[in-house]
KOLZA-655737 format. One record per residue: y, x, z of N, C-alpha, C in turn; chain; residue number from 1. Coordinates in steps of 0.001 Angstrom, whole numbers, always signed. Atoms other than C-alpha are relative to their C-alpha. Layout:
BEGIN
{site {Y X Z} {Y X Z} {Y X Z} A NUM} ...
end
This chain:
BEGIN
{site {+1328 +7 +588} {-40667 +70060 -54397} {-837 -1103 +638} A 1} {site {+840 +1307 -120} {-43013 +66799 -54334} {-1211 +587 +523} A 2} {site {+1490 -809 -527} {-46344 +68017 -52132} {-1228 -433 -1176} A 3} {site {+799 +132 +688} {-48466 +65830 -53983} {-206 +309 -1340} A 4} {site {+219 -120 +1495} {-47448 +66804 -57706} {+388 +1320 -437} A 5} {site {-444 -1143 +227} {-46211 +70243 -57275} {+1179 +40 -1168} A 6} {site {-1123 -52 +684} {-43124 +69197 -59221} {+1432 -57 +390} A 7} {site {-1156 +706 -567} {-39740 +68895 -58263} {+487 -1242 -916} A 8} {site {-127 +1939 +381} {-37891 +65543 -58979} {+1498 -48 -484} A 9} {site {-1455 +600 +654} {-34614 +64772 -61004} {+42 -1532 -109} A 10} {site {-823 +1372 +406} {-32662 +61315 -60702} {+1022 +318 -1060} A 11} {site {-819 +300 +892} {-31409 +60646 -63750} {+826 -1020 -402} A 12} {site {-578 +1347 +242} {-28941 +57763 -64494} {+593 +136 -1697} A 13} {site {-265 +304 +1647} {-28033 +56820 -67939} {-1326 +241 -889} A 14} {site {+1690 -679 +707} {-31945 +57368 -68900} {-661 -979 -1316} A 15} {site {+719 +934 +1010} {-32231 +54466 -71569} {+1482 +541 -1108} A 16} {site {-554 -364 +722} {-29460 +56321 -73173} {-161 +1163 -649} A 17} {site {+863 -1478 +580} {-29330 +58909 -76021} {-436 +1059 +608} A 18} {site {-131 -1327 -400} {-28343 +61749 -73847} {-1701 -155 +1156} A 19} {site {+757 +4 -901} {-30977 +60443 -71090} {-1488 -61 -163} A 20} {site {+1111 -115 +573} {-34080 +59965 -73558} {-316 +1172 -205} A 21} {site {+556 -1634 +564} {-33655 +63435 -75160} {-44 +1057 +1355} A 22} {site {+265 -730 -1435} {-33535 +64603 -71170} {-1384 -466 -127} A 23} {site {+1596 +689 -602} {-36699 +62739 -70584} {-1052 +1143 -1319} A 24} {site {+881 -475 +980} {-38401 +63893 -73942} {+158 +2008 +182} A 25} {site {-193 -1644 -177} {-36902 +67933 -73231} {-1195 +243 +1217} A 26} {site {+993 -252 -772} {-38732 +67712 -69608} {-1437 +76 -199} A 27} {site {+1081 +357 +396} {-41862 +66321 -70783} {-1068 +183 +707} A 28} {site {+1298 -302 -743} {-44002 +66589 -67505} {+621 +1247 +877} A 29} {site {-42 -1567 -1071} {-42195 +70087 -65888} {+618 -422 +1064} A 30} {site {-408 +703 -953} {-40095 +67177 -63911} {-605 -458 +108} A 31} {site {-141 +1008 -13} {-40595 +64397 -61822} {+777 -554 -244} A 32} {site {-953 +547 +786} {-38349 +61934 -63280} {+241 -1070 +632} A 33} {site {-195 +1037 -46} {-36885 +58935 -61481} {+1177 -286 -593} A 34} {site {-1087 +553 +1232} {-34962 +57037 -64308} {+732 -1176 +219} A 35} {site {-190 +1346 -633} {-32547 +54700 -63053} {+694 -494 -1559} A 36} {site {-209 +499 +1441} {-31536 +52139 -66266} {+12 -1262 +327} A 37} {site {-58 +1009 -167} {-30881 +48942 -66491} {-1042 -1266 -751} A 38} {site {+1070 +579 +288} {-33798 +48078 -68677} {-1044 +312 +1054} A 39} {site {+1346 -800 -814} {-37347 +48396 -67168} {-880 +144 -931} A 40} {site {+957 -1061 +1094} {-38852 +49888 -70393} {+847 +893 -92} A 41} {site {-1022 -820 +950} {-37410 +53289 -72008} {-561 +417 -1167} A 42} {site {-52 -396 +1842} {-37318 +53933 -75530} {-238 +1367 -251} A 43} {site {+57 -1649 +85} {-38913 +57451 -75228} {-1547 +116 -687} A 44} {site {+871 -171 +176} {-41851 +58836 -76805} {-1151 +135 +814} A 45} {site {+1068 -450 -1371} {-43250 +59821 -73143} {-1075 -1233 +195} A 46} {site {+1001 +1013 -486} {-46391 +58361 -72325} {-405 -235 +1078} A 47} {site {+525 -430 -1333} {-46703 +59240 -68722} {+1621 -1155 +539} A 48} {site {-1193 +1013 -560} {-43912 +56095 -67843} {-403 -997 +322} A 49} {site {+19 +938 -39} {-43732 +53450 -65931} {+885 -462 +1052} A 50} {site {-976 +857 -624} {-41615 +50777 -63776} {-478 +861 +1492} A 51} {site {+76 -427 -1419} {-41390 +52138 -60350} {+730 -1489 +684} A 52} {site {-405 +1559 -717} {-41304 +48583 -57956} {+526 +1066 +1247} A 53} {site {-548 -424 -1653} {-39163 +49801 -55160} {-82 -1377 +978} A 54} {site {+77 +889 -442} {-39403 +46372 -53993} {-1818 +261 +1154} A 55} {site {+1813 +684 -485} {-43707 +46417 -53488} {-427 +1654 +709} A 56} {site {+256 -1700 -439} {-43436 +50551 -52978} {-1287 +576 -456} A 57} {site {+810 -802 +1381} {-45136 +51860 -56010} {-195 +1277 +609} A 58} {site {+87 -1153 -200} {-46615 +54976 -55046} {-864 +1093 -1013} A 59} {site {+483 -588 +1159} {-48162 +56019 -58224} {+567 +1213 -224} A 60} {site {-950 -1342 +808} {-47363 +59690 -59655} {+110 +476 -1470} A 61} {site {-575 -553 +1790} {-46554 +59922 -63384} {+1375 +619 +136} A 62} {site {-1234 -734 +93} {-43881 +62019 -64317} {+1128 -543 -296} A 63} {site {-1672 +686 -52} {-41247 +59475 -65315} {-272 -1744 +395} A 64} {site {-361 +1460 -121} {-40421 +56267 -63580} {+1177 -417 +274} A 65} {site {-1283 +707 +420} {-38131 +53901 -63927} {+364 -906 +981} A 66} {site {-586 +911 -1082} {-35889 +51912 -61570} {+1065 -870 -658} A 67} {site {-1325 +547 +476} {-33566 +49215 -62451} {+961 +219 +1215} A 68} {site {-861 -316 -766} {-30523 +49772 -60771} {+1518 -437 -1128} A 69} {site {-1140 +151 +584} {-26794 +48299 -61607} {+792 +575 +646} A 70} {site {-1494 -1094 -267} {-24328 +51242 -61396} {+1427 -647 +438} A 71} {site {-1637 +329 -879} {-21222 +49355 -60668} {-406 -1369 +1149} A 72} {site {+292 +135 -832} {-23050 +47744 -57892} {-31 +611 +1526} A 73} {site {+82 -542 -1048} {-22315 +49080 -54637} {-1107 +216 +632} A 74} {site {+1614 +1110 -669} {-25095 +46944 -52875} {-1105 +654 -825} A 75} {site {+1362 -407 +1084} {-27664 +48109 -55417} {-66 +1616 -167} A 76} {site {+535 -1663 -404} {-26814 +51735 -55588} {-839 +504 +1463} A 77} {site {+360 -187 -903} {-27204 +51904 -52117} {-1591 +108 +763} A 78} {site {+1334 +583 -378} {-30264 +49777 -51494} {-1090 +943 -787} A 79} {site {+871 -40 +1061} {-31937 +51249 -54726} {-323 +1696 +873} A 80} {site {-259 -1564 -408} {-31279 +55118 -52947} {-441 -201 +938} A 81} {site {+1019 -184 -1550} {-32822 +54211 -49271} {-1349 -188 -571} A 82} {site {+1330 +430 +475} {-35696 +52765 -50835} {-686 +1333 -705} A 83} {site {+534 -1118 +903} {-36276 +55747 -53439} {-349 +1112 +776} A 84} {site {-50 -952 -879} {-35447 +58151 -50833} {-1276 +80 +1011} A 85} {site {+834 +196 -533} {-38124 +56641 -48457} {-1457 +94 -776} A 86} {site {+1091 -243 +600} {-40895 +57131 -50956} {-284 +1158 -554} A 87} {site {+777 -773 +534} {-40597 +60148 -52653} {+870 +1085 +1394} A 88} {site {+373 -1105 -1160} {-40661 +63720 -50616} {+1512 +730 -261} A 89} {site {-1011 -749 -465} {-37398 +65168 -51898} {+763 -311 -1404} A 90} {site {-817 -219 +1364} {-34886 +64872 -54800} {+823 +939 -280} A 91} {site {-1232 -1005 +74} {-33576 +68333 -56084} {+718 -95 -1080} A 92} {site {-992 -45 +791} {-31884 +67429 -59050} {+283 -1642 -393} A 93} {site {-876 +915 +520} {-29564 +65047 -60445} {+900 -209 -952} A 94} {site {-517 -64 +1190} {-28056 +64185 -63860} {+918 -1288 -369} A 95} {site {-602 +1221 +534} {-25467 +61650 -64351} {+369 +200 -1172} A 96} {site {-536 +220 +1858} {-25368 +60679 -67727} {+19 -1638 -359} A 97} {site {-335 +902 +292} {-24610 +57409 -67160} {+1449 -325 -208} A 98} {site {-1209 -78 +690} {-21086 +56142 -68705} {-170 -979 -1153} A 99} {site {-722 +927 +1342} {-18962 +53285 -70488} {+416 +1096 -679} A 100} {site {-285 -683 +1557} {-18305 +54855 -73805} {+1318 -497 -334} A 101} {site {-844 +996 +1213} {-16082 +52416 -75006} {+1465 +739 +138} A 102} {site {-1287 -443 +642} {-12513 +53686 -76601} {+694 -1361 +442} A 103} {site {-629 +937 -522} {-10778 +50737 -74660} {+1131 -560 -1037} A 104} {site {-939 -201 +455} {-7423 +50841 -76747} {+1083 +684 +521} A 105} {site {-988 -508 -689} {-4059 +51526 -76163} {+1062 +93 +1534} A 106} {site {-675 +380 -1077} {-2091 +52657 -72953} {+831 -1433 +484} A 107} {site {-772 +1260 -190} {+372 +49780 -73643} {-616 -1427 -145} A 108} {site {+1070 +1618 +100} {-2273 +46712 -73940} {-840 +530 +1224} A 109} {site {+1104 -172 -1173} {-3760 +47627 -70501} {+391 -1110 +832} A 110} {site {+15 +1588 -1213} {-2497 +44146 -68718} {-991 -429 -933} A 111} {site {+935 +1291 +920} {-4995 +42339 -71447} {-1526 +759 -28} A 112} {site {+1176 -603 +42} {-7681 +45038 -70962} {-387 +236 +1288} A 113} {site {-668 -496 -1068} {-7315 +45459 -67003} {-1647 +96 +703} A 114} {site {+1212 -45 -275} {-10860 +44464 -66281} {-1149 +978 -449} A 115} {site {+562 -1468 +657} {-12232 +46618 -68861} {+454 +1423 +634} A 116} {site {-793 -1242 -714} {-10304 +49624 -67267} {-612 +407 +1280} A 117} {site {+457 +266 -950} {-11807 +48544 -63826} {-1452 +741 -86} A 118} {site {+1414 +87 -205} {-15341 +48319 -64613} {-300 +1843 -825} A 119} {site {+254 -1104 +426} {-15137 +51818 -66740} {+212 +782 +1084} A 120} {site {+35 -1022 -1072} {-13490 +53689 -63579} {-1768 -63 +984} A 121} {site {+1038 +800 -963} {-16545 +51842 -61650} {-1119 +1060 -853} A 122} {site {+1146 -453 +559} {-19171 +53325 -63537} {+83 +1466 -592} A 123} {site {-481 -1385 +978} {-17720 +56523 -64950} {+36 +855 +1366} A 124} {site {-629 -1101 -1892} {-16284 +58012 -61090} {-582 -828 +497} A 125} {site {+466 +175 -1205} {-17238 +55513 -58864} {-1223 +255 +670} A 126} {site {+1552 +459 -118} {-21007 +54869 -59288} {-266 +1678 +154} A 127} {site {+317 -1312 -145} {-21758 +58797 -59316} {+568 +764 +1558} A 128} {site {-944 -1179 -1100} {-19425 +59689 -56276} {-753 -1175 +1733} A 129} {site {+1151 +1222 -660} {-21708 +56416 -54472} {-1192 +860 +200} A 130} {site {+1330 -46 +327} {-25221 +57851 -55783} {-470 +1140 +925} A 131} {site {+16 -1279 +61} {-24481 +60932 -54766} {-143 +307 +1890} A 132} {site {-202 +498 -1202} {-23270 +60162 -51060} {-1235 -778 +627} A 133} {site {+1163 +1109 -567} {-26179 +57563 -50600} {-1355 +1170 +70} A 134} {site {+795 -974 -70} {-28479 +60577 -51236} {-238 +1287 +823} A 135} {site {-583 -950 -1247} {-26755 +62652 -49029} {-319 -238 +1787} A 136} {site {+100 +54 -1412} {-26958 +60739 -46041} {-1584 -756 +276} A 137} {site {+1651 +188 -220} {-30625 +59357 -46722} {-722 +883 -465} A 138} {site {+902 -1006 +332} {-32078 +62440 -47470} {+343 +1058 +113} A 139} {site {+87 -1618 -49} {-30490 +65607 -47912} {+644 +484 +1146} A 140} {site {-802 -765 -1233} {-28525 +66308 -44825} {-1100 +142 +1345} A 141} {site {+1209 -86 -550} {-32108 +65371 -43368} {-724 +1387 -263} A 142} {site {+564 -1201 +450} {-33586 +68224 -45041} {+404 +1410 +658} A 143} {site {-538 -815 -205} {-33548 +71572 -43604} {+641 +1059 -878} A 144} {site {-911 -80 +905} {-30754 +73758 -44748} {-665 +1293 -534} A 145} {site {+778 -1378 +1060} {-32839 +77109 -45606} {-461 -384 -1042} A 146} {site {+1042 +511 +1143} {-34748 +74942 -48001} {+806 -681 -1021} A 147} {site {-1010 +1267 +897} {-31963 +72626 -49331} {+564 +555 -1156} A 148} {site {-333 -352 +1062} {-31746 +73659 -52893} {+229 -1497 -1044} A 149} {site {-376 +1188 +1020} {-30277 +70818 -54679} {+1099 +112 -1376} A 150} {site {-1201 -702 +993} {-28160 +71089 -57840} {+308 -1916 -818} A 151} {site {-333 +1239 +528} {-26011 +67861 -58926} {+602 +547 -1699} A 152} {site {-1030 -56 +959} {-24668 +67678 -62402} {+725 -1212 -806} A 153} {site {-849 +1446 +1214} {-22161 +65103 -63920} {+529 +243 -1310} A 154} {site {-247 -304 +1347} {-21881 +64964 -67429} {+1561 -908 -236} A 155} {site {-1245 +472 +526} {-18498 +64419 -68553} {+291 +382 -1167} A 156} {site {+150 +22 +1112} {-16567 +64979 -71490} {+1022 +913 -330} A 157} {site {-1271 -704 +494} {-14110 +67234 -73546} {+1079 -996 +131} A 158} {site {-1035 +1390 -395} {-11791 +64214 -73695} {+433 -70 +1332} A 159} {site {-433 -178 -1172} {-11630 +64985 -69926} {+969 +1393 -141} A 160} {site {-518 -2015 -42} {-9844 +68768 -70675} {+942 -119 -936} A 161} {site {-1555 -84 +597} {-7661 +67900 -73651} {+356 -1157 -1007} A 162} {site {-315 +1219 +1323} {-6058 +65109 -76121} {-574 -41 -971} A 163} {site {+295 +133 +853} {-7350 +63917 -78541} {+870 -1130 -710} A 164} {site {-860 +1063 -254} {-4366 +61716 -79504} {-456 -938 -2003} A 165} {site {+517 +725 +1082} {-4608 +58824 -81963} {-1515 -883 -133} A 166} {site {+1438 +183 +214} {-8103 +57724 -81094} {+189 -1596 +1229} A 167} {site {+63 +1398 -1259} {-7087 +54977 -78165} {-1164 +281 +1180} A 168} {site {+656 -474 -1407} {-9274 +56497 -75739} {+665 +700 +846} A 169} {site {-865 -351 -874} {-6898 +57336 -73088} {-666 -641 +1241} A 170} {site {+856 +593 -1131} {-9236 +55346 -70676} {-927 +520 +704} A 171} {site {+932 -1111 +293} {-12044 +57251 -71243} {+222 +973 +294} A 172} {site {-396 -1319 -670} {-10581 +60072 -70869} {+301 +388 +1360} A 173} {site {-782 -162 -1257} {-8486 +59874 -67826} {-1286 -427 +588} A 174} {site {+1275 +66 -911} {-12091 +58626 -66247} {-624 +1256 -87} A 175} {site {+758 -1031 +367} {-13763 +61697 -67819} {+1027 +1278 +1096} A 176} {site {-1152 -937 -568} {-10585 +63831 -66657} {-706 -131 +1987} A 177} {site {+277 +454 -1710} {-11498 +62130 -62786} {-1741 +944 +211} A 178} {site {+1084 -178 -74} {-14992 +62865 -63105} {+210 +1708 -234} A 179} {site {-573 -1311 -162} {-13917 +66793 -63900} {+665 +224 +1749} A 180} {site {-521 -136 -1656} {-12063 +66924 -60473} {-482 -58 +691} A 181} {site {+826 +54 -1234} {-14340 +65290 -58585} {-798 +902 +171} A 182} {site {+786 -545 +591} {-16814 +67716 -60121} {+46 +1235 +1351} A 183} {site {-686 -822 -793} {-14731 +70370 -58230} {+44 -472 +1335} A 184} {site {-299 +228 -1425} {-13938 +68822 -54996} {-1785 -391 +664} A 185} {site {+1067 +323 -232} {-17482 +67704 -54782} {-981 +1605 +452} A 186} {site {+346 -1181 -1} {-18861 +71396 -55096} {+556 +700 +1260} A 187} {site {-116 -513 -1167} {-16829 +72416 -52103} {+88 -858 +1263} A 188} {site {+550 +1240 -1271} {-17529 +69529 -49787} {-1652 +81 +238} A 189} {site {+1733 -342 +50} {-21562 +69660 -50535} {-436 +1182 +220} A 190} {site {+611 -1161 -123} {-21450 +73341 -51006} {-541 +743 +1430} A 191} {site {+30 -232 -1044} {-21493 +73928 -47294} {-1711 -261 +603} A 192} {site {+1518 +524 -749} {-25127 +71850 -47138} {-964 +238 -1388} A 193} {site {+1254 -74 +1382} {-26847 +73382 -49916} {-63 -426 -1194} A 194} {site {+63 +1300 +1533} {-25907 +71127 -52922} {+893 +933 -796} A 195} {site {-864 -29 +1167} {-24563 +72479 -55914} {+434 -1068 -628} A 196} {site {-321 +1126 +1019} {-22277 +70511 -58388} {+541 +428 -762} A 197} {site {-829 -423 +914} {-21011 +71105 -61536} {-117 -1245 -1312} A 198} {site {+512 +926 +1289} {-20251 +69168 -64884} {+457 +1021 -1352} A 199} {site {+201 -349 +1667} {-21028 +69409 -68507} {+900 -920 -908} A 200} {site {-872 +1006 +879} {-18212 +68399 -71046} {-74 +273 -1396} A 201} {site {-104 +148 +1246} {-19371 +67980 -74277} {+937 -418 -1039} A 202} {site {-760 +801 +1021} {-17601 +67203 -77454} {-1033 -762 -689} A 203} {site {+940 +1189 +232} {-19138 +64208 -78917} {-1312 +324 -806} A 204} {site {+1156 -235 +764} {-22450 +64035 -79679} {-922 -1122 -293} A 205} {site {+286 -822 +745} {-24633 +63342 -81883} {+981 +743 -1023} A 206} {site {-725 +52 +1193} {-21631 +63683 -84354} {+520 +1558 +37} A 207} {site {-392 -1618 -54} {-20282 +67594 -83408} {-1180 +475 +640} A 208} {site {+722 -1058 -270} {-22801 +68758 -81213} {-1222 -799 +134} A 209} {site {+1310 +728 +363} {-26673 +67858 -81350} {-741 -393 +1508} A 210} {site {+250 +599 -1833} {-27653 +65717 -77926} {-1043 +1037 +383} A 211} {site {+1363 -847 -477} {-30792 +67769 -77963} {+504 +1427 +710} A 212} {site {-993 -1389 -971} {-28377 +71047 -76948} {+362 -640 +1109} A 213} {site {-525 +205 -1326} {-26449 +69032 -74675} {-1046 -210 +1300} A 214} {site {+1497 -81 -1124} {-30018 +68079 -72891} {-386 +1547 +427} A 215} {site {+526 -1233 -639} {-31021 +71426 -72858} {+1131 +1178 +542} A 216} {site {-899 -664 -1114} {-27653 +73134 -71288} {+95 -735 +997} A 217} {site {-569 +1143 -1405} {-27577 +69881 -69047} {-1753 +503 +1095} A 218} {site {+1220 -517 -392} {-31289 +71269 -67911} {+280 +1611 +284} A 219} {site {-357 -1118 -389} {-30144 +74816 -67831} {+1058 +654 +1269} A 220} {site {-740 -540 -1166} {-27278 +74385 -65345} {-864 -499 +1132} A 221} {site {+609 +17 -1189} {-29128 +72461 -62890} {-968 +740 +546} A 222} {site {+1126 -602 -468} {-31943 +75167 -62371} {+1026 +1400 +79} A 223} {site {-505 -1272 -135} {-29381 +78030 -62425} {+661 +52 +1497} A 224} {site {-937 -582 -847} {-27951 +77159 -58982} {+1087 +183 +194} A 225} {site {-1856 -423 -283} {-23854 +77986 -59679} {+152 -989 +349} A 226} {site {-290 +1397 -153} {-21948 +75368 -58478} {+1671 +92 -367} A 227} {site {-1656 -167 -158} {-17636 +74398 -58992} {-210 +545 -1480} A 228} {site {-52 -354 +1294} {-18308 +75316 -62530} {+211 -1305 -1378} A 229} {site {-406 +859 +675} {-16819 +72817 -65436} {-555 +760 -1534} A 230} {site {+580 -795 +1201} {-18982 +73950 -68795} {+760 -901 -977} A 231} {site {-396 +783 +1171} {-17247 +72749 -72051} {-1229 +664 -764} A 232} {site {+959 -311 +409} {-19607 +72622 -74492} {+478 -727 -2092} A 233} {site {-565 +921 +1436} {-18349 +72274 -78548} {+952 +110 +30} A 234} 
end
């Protein structure tokens, strides 16, 4: 909980995306919101937004600001997470919904795609299992542990849980699949210091299920507390 705004605070990543707008637009003020994105506008109806300079140390309080930050940046997760950490009072939740999309192609054309393959693990598992860690050791292991109510959630995907064969996303998946595991191993490594983790695996949305659900179960687990829990959803 933030002293000055009586709110608590969600980092969101993927926030200039569908799933991360219709988060922003579901909260609408009951979070604080730091939105990391790689623009520094977001495409949301919210009017209470603006650029958060981690550079000049913006200390303004509107309910959603925005950080640029490049996810398959090591250097930049890092930096972007001491800095954030040093300004605001506490971060209890966390929503990765950032994620390459892309349907790569097939297993057997992966020498001609190899980079593509790279930069999807990078941003799909790596950048989340980074964000997450960098938050850990600049902030929450600081925190005392009676109080340390934190709840992570990584959004992953059905495509992580079972075939969908014929579609050439076998890339995708097997990242989504990683991001499931970690999901798990993460939950009993953190669970010890207060952190919940769990992920949400939708089947695609908007096209089967309506993003606006997936926002509002992706808002429902993080305030419930469970943790080691893998929700399919669709």
């Amino acid at each position: 909980m933030n002293q000055s705004t009586g709110r608590k605070t969600l980092l969101l990543t993927g926030a200039s995306g569908r799933l991360g707008t219709s988060l922003i637009e579901l909260i609408d003020g009951q979070l604080d919101v730091i939105a990391l994105t790689h623009r520094t506008e977001l495409q949301t109806a919210s009017r209470n937004v603006t650029v958060f300079d981690v550079e000049g140390g913006h200390r303004e309080r509107p309910s959603v600001r925005t950080v640029q930050c490049d996810l398959t940046s090591e250097e930049d997760i890092t930096s972007t997470i001491r800095i954030v950490t040093s300004l605001i009072d506490s971060i209890d939740y966390v929503i990765n919904a950032s994620a390459d999309l892309r349907f790569l192609g097939s297993t057997t054309d992966a020498m001609m795609i190899a980079a593509d393959i790279r930069r999807q693990f990078e941003l799909n598992v790596v950048a989340p299992t980074l964000l997450c860690s960098a938050l850990f050791h600049h902030q929450w292991k600081h925190m005392p542990i009676e109080g340390r109510k934190v709840s992570v959630l990584l959004v992953s995907s059905l495509s992580g849980a079972q075939p969908f064969f014929g579609t050439q996303q076998a890339f995708y998946a097997a990242s989504k699949a990683a991001i499931n595991m970690l999901a798990t191993y993460m939950a009993d490594e953190y669970g010890q210091y207060g952190i919940s983790v769990n992920a949400l695996l939708p089947n695609s949305f908007p096209g089967i299920v309506d993003t606006k659900v997936v926002a509002s179960h992706a808002l429902k687990i993080i305030s419930e507390g469970n943790t080691g829990n893998l929700f399919k959803l669709g």
